[in-house]
matplotlib code that plots the C-alpha trace (Angstrom):
import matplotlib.pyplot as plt

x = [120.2, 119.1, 120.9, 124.1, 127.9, 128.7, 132.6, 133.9, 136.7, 139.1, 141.3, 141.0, 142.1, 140.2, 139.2, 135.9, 133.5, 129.8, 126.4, 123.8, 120.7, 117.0, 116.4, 119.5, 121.3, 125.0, 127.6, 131.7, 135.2, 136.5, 140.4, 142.9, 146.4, 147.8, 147.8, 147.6, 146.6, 143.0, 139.6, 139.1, 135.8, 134.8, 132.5, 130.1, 129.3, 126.3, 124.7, 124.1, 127.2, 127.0, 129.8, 130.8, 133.9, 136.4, 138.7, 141.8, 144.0, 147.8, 148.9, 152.1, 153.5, 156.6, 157.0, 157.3, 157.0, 153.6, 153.6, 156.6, 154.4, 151.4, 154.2, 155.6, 151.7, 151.0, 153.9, 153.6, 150.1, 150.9, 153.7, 150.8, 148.6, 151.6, 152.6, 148.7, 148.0, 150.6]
y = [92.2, 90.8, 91.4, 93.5, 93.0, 90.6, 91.3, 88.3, 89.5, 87.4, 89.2, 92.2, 90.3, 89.8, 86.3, 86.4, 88.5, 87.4, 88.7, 87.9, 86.3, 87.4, 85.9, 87.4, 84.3, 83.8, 81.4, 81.7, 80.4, 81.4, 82.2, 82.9, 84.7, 83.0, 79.8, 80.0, 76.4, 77.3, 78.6, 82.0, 84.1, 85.1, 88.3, 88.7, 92.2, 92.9, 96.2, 93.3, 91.6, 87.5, 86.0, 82.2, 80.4, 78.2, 75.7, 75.9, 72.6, 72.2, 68.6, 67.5, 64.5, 62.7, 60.7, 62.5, 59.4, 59.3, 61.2, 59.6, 56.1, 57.7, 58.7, 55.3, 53.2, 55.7, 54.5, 50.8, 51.1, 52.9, 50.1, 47.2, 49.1, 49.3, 45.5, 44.2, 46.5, 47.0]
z = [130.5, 127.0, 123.8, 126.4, 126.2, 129.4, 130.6, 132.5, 134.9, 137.4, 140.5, 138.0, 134.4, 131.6, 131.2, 129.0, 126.8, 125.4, 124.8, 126.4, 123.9, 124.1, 127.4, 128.9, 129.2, 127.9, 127.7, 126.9, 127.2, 130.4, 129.5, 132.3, 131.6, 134.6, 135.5, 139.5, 141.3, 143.3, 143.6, 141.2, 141.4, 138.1, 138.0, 135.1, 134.8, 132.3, 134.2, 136.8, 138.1, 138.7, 140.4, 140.3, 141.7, 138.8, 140.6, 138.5, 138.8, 137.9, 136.8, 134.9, 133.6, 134.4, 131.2, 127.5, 125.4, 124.8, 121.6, 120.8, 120.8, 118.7, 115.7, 116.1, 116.0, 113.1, 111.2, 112.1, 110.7, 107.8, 107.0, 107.3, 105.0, 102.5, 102.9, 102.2, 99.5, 97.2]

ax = plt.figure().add_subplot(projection="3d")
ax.plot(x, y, z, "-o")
ax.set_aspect("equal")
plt.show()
């Protein structure tokens, strides 16, 4: 419904608010409080409820060097700039 408050609920949490423009379209962050590998319907209730389905996907990372190697470029770069422009 145009110009409404849109509440944007997951398995009964909280995940999103908006309002909806002239037209009665809306758009927001989607925000979940747990982080659950899967597919999530997410009901949009604005006096008409819309549901859609957010696949949530888990990765990690074996290695923890990689922002050891951007400090270390930054520095090598900052050392060049220092020895060509004194």
């Amino acid at each position: 419904m145009p110009g409404e408050p849109v509440n944007l609920t997951s398995n009964g949490d909280n995940v999103g608010h908006a309002y909806a423009d002239g037209t009665g379209a809306f758009t927001t962050a989607v925000e979940f409080t747990r982080i659950e590998a899967g597919r999530h319907t997410v009901v949009a209730d604005c006096g008409v409820r819309l549901t859609g389905d957010v696949e949530q996907v888990v990765t990690s990372s074996s290695g923890g060097h990689s922002g050891t190697l951007v400090v270390l470029v930054f520095f090598v770069l900052a050392g060049i700039t220092v020895i060509r422009f004194p």
